[in-house]
C-alpha positions as CSV (number, residue, x, y, z in Angstrom):
1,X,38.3,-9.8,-41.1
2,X,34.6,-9.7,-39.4
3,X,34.2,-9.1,-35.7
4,X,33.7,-13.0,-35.1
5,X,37.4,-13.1,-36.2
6,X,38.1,-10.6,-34.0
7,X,36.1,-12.3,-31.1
8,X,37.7,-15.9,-32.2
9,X,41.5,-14.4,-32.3
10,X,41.1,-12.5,-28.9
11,X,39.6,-15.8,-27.2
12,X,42.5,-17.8,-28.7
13,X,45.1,-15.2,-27.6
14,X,43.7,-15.3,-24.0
15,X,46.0,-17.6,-21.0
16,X,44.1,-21.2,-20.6
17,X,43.6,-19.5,-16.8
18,X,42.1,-16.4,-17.9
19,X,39.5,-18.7,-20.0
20,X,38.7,-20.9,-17.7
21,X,37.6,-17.5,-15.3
22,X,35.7,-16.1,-18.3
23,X,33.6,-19.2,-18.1
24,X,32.9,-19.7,-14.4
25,X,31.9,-16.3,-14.7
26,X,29.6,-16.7,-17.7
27,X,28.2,-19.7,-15.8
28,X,27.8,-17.8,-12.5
29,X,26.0,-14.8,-14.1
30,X,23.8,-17.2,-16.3
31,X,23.1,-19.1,-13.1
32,X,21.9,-15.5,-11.0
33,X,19.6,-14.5,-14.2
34,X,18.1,-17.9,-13.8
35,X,17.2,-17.2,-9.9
36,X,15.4,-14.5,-11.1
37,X,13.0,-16.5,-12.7
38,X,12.4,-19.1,-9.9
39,X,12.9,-17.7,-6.7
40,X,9.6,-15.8,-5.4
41,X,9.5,-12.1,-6.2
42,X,10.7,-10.9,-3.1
43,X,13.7,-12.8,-2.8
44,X,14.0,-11.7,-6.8
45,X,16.3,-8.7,-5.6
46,X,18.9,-10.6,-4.3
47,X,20.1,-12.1,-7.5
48,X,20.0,-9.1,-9.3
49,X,22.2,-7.6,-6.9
50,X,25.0,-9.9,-7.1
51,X,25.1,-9.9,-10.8
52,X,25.5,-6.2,-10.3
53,X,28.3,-6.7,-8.2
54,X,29.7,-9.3,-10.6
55,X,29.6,-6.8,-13.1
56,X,31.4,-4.2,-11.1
57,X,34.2,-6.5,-10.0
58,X,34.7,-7.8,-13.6
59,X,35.0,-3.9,-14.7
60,X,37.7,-3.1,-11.6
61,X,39.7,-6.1,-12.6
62,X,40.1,-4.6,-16.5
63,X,40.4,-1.0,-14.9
64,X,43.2,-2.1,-12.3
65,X,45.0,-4.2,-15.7
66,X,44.9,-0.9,-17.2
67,X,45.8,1.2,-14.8
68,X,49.0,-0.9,-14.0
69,X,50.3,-0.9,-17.9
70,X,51.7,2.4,-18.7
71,X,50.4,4.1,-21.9
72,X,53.8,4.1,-23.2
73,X,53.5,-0.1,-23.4
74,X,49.6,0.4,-24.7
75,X,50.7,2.7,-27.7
76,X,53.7,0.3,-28.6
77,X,51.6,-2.7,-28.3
78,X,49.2,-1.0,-31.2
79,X,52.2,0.1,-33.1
80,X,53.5,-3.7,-32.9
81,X,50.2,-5.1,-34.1
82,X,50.3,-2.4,-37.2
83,X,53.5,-3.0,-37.9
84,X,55.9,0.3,-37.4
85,X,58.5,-1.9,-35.1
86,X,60.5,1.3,-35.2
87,X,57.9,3.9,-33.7
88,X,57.4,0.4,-30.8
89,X,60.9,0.3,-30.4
90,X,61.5,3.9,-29.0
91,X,58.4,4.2,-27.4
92,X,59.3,1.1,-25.3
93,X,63.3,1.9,-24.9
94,X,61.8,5.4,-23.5
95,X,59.8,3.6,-21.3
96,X,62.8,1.7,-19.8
97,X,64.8,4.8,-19.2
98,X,61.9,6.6,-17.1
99,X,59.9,3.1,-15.2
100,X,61.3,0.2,-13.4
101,X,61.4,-3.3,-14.5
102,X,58.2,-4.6,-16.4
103,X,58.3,-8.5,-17.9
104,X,55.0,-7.6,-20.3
105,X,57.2,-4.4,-21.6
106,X,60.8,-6.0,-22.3
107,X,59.3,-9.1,-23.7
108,X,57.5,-6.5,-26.2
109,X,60.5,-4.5,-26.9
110,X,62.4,-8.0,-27.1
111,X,59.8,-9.2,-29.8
112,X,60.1,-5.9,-31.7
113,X,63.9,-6.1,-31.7
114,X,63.3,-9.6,-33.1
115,X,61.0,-8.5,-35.7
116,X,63.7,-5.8,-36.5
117,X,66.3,-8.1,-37.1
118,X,68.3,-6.8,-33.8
119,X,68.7,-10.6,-32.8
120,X,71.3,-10.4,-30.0
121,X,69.6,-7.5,-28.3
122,X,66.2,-9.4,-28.8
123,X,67.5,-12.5,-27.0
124,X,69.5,-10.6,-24.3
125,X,66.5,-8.5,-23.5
126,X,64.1,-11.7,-23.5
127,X,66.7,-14.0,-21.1
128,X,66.4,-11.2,-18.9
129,X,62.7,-10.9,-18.7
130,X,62.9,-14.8,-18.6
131,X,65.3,-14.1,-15.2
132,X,62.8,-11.8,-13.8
133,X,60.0,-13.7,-14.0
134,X,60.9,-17.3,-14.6
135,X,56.9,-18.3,-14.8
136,X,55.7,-16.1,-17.6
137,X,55.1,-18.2,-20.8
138,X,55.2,-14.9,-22.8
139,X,58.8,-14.3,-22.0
140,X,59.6,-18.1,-22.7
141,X,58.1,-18.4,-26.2
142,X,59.5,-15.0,-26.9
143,X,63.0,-16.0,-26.4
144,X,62.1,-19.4,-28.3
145,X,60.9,-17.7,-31.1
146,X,64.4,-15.5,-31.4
147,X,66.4,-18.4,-30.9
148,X,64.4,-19.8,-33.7
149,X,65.1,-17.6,-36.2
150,X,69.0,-17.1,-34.7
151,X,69.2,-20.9,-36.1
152,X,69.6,-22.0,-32.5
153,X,66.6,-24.8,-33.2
154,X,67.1,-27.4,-30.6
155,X,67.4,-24.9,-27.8
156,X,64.3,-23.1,-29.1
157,X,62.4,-25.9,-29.3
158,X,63.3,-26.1,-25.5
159,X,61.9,-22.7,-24.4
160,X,58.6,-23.2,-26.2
161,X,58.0,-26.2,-24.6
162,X,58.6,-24.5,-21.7
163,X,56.3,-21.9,-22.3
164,X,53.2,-24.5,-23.1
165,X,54.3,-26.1,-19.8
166,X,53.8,-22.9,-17.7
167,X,50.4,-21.9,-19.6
168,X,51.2,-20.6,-23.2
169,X,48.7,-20.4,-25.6
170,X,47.9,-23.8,-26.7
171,X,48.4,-23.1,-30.2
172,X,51.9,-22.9,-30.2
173,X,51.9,-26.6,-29.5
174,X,52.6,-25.9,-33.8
175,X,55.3,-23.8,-33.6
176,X,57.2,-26.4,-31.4
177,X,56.3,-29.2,-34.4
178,X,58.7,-26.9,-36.9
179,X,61.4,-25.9,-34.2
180,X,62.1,-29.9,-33.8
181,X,61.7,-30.4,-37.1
182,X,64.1,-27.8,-37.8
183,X,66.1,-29.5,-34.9
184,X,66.3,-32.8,-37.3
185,X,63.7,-34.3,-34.2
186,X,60.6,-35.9,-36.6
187,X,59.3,-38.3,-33.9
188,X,58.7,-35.6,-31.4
189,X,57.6,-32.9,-34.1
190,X,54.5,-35.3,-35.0
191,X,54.0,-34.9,-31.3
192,X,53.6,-31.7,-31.3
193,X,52.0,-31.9,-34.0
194,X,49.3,-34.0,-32.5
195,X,48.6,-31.7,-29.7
196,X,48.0,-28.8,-31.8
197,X,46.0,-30.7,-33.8
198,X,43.1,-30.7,-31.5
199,X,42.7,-27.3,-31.9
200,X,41.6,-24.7,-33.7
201,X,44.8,-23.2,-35.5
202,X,45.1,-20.1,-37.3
203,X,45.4,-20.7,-41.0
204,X,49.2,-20.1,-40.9
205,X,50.0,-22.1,-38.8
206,X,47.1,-25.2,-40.0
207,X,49.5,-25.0,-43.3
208,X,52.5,-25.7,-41.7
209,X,51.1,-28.4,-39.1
210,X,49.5,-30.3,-42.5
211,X,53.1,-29.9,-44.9
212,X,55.4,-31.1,-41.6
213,X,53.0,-33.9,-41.0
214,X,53.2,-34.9,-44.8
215,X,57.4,-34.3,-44.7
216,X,57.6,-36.7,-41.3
217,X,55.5,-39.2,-43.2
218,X,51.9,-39.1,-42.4
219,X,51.8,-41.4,-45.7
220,X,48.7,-38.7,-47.1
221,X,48.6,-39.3,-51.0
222,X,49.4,-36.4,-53.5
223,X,45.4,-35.2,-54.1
224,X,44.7,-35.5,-50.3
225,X,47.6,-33.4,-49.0
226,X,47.1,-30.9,-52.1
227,X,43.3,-30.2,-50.7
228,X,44.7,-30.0,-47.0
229,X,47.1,-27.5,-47.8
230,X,44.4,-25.6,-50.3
231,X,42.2,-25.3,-47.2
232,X,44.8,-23.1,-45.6
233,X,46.7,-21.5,-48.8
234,X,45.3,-17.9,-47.0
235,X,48.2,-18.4,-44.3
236,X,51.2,-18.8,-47.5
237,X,51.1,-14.6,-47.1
238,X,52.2,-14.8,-43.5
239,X,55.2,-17.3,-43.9
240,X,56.5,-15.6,-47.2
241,X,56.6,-12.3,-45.2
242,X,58.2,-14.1,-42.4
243,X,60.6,-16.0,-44.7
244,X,61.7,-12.5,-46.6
245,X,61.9,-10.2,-43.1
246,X,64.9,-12.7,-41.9
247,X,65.9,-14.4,-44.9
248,X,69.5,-13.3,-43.7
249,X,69.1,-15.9,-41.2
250,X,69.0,-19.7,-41.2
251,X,65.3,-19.5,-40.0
252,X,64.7,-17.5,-42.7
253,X,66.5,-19.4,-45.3
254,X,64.8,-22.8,-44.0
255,X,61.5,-21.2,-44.1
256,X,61.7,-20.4,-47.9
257,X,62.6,-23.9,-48.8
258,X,59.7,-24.7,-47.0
259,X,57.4,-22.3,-49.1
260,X,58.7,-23.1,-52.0
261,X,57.7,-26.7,-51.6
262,X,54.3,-25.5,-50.0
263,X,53.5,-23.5,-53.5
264,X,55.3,-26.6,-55.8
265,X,52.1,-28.9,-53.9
266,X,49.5,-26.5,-54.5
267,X,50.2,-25.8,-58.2
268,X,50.2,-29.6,-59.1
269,X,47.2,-30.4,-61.5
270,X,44.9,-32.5,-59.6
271,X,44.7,-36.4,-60.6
């Protein structure tokens, strides 16, 4: 993975808000190096100035997001992202014993549990974040995502739409496709479907949104679909993990029908 992929994931994992800040800020800085270039030399100072301040404010604004997540919930994010769920697990449940509520840490620990296959802690911990803070998207998909793999489709289906309504990332506009398709709901999957298809998907989930879209009957012929799944056959690693973590659960037993069919289209001999 290249630091474009790096730059690309952390732009896609950003809030639509927070992009849409990133920009006018981009803009306004562009706009102040400009007035350096046109406004008379002693006026020049001026615009130089405020893009210092700019840059100050931006830096306080990361500093004070820092400053109010404790390092307990930094190191158990990294931990999460590498994958030692245990090692995140105690260093969040710690956490909770010595800090008062936080929404960002219990929908962590609530994920990890998930990921852990501690299902009814995971979606008790993840309504109660909900509770807390009935606006954060985060908490919302979370709880979606458990009730997902719990077999609970229709109600999942519910709480990610929710958290796309109250700003999610945009992405997960696929994830609601295969909840109501798991949900026996093809009409509104290709829905979905059609929203994330506007944007640019991880490969994971681009080879999910192109199978469901076949299996609701897009009509795509046999060579066509073969070379739109191909394009994505990198993200078959991520759903096979995903299917074999909970394939004690109807989620996970779902999934693996799914990617068995997935590999049974890409291994056909082209016509």
């Amino acid at each position: 993975m290249t630091w474009r992929d790096y730059l690309r994931a952390a732009w896609r994992d950003l809030p639509p808000g927070w992009r849409r800040l990133l920009v006018a800020l981009a803009m306004a800085a562009l706009g102040l190096v400009l007035l350096t270039f046109v406004l008379p030399p002693e006026l020049q100072i001026w615009p130089v100035l405020a893009l210092f301040a700019l840059f100050v404010a931006v830096q306080a604004a990361i500093l004070w997001r820092m400053w109010r997540q404790s390092p307990a919930v930094r190191r158990a994010q990294r931990l999460y992202l590498s994958g030692q769920f245990e090692e995140a697990a105690r260093a969040l449940e710690e956490d909770r014993l010595t800090h008062r509520q936080d929404v960002a840490r219990d929908t962590l620990l609530g994920n990890v549990y998930r990921q852990l296959g501690r299902l009814p802690e995971s979606e008790t911990i993840l309504s109660e974040a909900v509770e807390a803070d009935p606006g954060a998207p985060y908490s919302a998909y979370g709880l979606g995502r458990t009730l997902l793999v719990m077999g609970h489709f229709d109600e999942a289906a519910t709480w990610i739409a929710r958290a796309l309504r109250d700003g999610g990332q945009p992405t997960i506009a696929a994830d609601l496709g295969y909840a109501l398709y798991l949900a026996g709901k093809p009409e509104a999957a290709v829905q979905a479907l059609e929203r994330a298809a506007a944007l640019e998907l991880e490969p994971h989930r681009a080879l999910m949104a192109a199978y469901l879209n076949w299996r609701c009957g897009d009509g795509a012929e046999a060579e066509l679909l073969r070379r739109r799944l191909a394009r994505y056959e990198s993200g078959l690693a991520v759903w096979q993990a995903e299917a074999e973590r909970f394939g004690h659960t109807p989620y996970g037993a779902a999934l693996q029908t799914d990617m068995t069919a997935i590999q049974g289209l890409l291994e056909e001999e082209p016509l």
